[in-house]
C-alpha positions in Angstrom: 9.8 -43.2 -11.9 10.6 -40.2 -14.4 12.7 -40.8 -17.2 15.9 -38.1 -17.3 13.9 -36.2 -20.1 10.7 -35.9 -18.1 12.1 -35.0 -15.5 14.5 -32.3 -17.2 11.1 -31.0 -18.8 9.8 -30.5 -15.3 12.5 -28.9 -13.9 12.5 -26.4 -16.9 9.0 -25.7 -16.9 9.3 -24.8 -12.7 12.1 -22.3 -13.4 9.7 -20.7 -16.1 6.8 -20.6 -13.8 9.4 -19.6 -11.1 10.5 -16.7 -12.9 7.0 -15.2 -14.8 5.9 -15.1 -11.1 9.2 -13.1 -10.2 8.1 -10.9 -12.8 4.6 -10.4 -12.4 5.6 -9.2 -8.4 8.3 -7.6 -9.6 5.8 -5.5 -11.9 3.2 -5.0 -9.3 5.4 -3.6 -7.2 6.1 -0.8 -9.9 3.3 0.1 -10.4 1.7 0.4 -6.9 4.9 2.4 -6.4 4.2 4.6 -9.9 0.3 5.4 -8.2 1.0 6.1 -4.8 3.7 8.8 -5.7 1.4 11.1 -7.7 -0.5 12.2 -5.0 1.7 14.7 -3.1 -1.0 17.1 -1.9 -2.1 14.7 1.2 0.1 13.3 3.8 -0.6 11.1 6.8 1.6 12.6 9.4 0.6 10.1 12.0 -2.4 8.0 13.2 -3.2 6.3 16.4 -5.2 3.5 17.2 -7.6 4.5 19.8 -9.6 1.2 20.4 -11.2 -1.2 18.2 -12.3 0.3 15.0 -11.5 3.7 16.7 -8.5 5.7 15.4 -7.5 9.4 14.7 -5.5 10.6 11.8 -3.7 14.1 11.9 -3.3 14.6 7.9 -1.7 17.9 5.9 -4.3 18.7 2.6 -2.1 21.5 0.4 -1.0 22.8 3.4 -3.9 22.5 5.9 -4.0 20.1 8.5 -6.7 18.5 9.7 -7.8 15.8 12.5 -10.1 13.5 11.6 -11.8 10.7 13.6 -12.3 7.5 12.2 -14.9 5.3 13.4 -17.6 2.3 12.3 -19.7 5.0 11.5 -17.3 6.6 8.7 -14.8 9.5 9.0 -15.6 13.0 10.8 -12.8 16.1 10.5 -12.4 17.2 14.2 -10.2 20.2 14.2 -8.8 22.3 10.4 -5.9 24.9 11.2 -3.7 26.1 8.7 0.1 25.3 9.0 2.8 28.0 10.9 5.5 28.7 8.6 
């Protein structure tokens, strides 16, 4: 059985480990945040899942937008138009 100490001590050293974990995910999430907002030049205006490992991706590039299929063989750009407006 634990003495009151020991087991004060363990309880103590959970909420530390408890809390640095907290902090490292709190910190990750920053930061993926912090990358994924620089890019602002390419969205992903909607994909679809076509089959297995078949999908197509409409995307806007600095004002372009583009079709692409994406497939087990890699990535093809089906149709390029430039945006109305």
């Amino acid at each position: 059985m634990l003495s009151s100490f020991e087991l004060i001590k363990f309880i103590a050293s959970f909420s530390i480990l408890i809390v640095m974990m907290y902090a490292l995910y709190y910190y990750l999430n920053r930061l993926n945040k912090n990358l994924s907002l620089g890019g602002k030049d390419i969205q992903i205006l909607e994909t679809k899942i076509l089959g297995k490992n078949r999908s197509i991706c409409l995307a806007k590039v600095k004002g372009v937008l583009m079709l692409f299929a994406c497939d087990e063989s890699g990535i093809k750009v089906l149709k390029e138009w430039e945006e109305d407006g």
